[in-house]
C-alpha positions as CSV (number, residue, x, y, z in Angstrom):
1,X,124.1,62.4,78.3
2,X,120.6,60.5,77.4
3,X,119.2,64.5,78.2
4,X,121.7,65.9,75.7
5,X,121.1,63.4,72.9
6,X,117.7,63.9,72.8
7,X,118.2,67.0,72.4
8,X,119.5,66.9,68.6
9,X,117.2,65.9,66.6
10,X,114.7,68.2,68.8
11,X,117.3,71.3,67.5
12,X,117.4,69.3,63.9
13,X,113.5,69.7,62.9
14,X,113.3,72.9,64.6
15,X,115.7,73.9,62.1
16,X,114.1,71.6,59.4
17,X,111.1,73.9,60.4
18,X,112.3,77.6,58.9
19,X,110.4,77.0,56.0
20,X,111.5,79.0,52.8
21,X,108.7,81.3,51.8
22,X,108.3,80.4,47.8
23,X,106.9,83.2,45.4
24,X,105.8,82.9,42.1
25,X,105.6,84.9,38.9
26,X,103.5,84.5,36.3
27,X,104.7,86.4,33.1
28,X,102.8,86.3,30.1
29,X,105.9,86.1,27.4
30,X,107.6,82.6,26.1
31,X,110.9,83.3,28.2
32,X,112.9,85.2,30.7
33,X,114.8,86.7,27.6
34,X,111.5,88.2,26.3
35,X,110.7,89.7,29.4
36,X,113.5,91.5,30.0
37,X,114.3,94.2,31.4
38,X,111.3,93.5,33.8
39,X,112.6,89.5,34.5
40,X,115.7,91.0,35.6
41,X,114.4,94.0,37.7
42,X,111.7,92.0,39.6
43,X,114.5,90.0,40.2
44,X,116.8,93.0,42.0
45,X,114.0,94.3,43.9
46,X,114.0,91.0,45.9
47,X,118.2,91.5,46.4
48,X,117.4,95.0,47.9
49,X,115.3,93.7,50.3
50,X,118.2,91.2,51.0
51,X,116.8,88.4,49.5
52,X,119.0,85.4,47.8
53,X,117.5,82.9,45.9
54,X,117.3,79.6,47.5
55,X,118.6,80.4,50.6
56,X,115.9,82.5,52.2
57,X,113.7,82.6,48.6
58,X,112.4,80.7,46.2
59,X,111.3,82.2,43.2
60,X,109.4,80.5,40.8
61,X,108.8,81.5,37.3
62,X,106.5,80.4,34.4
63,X,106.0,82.1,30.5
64,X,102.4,81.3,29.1
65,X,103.9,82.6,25.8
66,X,100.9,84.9,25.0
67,X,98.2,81.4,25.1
68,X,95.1,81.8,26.7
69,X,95.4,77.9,27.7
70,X,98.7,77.8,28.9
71,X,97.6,80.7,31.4
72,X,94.9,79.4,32.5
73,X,96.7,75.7,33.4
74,X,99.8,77.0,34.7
75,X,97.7,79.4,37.2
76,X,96.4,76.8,38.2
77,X,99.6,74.7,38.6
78,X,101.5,77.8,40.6
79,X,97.7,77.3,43.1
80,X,98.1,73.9,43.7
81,X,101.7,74.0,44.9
82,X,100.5,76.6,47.5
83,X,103.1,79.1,47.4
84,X,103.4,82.2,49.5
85,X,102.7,85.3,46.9
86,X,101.5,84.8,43.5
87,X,102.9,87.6,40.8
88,X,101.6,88.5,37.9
89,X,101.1,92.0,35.0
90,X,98.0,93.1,33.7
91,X,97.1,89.7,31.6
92,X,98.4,87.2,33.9
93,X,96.6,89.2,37.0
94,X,92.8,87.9,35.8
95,X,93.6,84.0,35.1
96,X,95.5,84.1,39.0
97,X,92.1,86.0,40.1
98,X,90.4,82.7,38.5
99,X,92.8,80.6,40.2
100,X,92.1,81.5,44.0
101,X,90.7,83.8,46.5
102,X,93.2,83.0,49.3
103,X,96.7,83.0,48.3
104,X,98.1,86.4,48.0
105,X,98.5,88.6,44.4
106,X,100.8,91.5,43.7
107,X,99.9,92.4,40.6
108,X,101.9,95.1,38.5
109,X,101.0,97.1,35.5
110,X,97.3,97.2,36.0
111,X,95.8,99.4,34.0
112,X,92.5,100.0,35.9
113,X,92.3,97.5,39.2
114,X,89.0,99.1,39.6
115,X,87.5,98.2,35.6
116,X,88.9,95.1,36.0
117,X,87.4,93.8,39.0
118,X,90.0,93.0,40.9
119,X,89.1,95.4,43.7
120,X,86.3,98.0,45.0
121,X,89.1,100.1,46.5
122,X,92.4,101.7,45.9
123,X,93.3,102.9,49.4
124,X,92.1,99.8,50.8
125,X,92.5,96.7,48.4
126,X,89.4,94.2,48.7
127,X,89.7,90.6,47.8
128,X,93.5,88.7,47.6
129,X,94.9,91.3,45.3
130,X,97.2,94.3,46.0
131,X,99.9,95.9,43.8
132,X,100.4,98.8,41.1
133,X,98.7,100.6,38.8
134,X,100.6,102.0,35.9
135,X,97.2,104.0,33.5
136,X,95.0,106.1,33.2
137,X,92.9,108.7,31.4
138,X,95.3,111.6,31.9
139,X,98.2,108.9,30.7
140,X,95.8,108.0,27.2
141,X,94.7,112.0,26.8
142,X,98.5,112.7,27.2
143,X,100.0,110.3,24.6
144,X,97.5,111.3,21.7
145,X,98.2,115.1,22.5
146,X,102.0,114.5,22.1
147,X,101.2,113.6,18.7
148,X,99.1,115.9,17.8
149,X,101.9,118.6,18.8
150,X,104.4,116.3,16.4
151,X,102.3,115.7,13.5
152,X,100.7,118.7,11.7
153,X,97.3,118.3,11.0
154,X,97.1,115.0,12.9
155,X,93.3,113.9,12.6
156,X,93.4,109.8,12.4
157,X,95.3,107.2,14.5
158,X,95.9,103.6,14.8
159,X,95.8,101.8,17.6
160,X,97.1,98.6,17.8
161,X,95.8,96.0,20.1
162,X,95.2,92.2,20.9
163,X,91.6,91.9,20.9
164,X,92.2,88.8,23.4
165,X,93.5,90.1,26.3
166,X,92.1,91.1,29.6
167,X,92.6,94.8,29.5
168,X,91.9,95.5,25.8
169,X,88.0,96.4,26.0
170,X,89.3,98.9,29.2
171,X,92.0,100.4,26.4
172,X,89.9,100.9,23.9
173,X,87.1,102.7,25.7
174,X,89.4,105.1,27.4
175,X,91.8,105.9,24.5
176,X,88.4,106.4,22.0
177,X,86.9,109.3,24.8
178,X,90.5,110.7,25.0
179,X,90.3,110.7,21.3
180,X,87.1,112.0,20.9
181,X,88.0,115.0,23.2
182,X,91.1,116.2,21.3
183,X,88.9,116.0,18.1
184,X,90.8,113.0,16.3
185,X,89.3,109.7,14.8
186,X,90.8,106.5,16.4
187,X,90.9,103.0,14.9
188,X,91.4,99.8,16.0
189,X,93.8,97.7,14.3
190,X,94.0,93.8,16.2
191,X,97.1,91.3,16.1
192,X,96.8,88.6,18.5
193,X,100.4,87.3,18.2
194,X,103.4,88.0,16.8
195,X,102.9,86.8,13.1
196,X,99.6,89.3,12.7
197,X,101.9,92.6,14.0
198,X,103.3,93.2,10.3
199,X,100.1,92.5,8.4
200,X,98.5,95.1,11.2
201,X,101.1,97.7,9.8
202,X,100.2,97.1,6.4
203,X,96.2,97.6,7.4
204,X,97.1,100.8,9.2
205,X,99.1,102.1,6.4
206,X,96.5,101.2,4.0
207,X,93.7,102.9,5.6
208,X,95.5,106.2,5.6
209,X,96.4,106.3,9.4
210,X,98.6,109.1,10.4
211,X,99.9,107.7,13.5
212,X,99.9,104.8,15.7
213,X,100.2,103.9,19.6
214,X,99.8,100.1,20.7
215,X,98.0,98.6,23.7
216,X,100.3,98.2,26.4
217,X,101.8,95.3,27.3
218,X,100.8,91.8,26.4
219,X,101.8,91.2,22.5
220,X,103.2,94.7,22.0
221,X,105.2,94.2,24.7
222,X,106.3,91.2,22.9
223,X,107.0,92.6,19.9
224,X,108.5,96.0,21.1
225,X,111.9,95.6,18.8
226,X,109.7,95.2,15.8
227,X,106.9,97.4,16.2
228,X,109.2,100.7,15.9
229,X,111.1,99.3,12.8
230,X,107.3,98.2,11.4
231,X,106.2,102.1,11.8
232,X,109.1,103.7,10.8
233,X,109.3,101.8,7.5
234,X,105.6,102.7,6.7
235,X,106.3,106.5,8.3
236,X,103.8,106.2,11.0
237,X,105.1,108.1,13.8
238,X,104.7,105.7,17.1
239,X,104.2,106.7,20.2
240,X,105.4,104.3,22.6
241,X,104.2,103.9,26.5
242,X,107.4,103.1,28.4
243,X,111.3,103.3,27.7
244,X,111.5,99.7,26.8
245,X,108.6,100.2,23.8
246,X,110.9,103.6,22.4
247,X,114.3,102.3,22.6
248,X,114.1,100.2,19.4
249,X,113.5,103.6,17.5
250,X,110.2,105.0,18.1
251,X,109.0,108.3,18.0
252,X,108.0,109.6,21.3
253,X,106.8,108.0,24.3
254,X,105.2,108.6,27.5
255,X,104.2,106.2,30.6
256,X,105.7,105.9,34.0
257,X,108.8,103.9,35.2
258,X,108.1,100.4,34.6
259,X,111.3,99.5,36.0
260,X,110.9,101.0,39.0
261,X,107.3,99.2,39.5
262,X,108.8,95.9,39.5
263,X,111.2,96.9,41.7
264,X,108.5,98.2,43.8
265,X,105.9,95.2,43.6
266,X,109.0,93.2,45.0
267,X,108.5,95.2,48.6
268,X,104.9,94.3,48.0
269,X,105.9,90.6,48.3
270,X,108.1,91.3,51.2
271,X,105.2,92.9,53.3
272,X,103.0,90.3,52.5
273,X,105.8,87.8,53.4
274,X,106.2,89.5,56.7
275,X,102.4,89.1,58.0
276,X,100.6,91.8,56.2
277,X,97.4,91.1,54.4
278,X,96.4,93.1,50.9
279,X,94.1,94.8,52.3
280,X,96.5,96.7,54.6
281,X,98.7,97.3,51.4
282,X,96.8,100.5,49.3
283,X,97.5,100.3,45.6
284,X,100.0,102.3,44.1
285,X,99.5,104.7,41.2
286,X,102.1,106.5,39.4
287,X,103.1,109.7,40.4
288,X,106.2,110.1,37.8
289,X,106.0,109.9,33.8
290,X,108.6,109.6,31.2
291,X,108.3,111.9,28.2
292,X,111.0,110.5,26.1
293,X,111.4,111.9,22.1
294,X,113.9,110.7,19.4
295,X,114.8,113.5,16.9
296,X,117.0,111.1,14.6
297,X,113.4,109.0,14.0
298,X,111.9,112.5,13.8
299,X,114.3,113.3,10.9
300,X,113.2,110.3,9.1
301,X,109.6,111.3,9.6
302,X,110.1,114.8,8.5
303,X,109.1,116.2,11.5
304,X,110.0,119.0,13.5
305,X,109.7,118.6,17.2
306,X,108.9,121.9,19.1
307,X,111.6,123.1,21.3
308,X,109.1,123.5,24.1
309,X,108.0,119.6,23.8
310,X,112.1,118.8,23.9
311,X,112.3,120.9,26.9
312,X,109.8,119.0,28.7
313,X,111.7,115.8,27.8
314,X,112.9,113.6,30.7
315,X,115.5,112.4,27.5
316,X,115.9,113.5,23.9
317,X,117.8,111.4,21.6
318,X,119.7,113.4,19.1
């Protein structure tokens, strides 16, 4: 009996002892509403694995709300409570970077892991960090060339950025060589939050631009169901970089499934979770694009999309 009894609380803190692994996000908008549909997906990934919040995951997420200080303090915050996996897209990935060297990253919509220093290697991640990769030249070269087979006699175009962020510098210089090798002038046009995206528009329009594209992510991302609204009322035909940037009416757009990536980076976590280490985790790159065209905001424009271009379409809105 004394044998048996001692026995319980031996079987109670070995079962105290399953620890929950916790993983945490950090997003870069001011809610889970703003960052929707990619809250939501990152969120199903983890299901599909079989996953269920706070029984054998916790998932923590914060929303920096675009502030260079409120990244930087609650990177450090997510550190210091020594979760498993740290998240993060291509602005939040950097101030995490700062944060530590030893817990794990999956970062997602990384536009050059390389540029940006977090890694030497894409088959063979160096560092803490491992995830996806979601541009590249061929993506920039391929946007501006979808306008220039919309617009007739396309020569100048905006694009729109947030001379704050991370990325931004990387954007530019590969959009401007894109540019520069399809012959048309490109101009950067900077809003750093919200407030400065319409008095951007007004700039662009008064300088004569002929169309527009926005960095991706970050601000733009933030104000994706204003943006096409802001071209369309101006007639600048915008071309978008993922579904979620043309759905609010924008021209064209082209970019990989962003969806799918955070759906993806979720498997990352689980790998990680499971005993691997970055480095045995390669980075991914996207291997399928979008090409998505709205003819109704093409109507407006006075445009006339070529059948050809419609035909390539992975969607055309009619």
């Amino acid at each position: 009996m004394a044998s048996a009894a001692a026995t319980r609380p031996l079987a109670a803190r070995a079962q105290q002892g399953v620890r929950t692994p916790t993983v945490a996000y950090l997003w870069h908008a001011g809610s889970p509403e703003q960052e929707q549909p990619y809250y939501g997906a990152v969120r199903e990934g983890f299901v599909k694995l079989g996953y269920v919040e706070g029984r054998n995951l916790n998932l923590i997420h914060r929303f920096p709300n675009e502030i260079s200080e409120n990244f930087r303090r609650m990177a450090d915050e997510l550190v210091a409570m020594k979760v498993d996996v740290l998240m993060g897209g291509a602005v939040a990935t950097p101030y995490l970077q700062a944060a530590t060297t030893e817990i794990p990253i999956v970062f997602m919509f990384i536009p050059d892991p390389i540029g940006m220093n977090l890694t030497q290697s894409f088959a063979r991640p160096t560092k803490n960090l491992t995830g996806l990769s979601n541009f590249g030249s061929e993506i920039a070269g391929k946007r501006l060339q979808v306008l220039q087979e919309l617009v007739p006699g396309l020569s100048r175009v905006a694009f729109l950025i947030n001379p704050e962020l991370p990325a931004t510098r990387m954007y530019v210089g590969v959009m401007t060589e894109a540019a520069t090798q399809l012959g048309l002038e490109l101009r950067t046009f900077e809003a750093r939050s919200l407030d400065e995206i319409e008095p951007a528009f007004d700039a662009i329009a008064k300088a004569g631009m002929q169309a527009v594209t926005p960095e991706q992510g970050g601000t733009a991302f933030q104000a994706r169901h204003i943006i096409p609204k802001l071209a369309l009322d101006r007639r600048l035909p915008l071309c978008a970089y993922s579904r979620e940037t043309f759905e609010d009416g924008a021209l064209v757009s082209y970019g990989p499934d962003q969806v799918e990536m955070c759906h993806r980076s979720a498997a990352y976590v689980d790998k990680l979770l499971k005993g691997a280490k970055p480095s045995d985790l390669p980075i991914e790159q996207p291997t399928k694009f979008e090409l998505l065209l709205n003819l109704k905001t093409a109507k407006v424009l006075g445009l006339k999309v070529p059948a050809q271009l419609q035909q390539l379409a992975d969607e055309v809105i009619e």
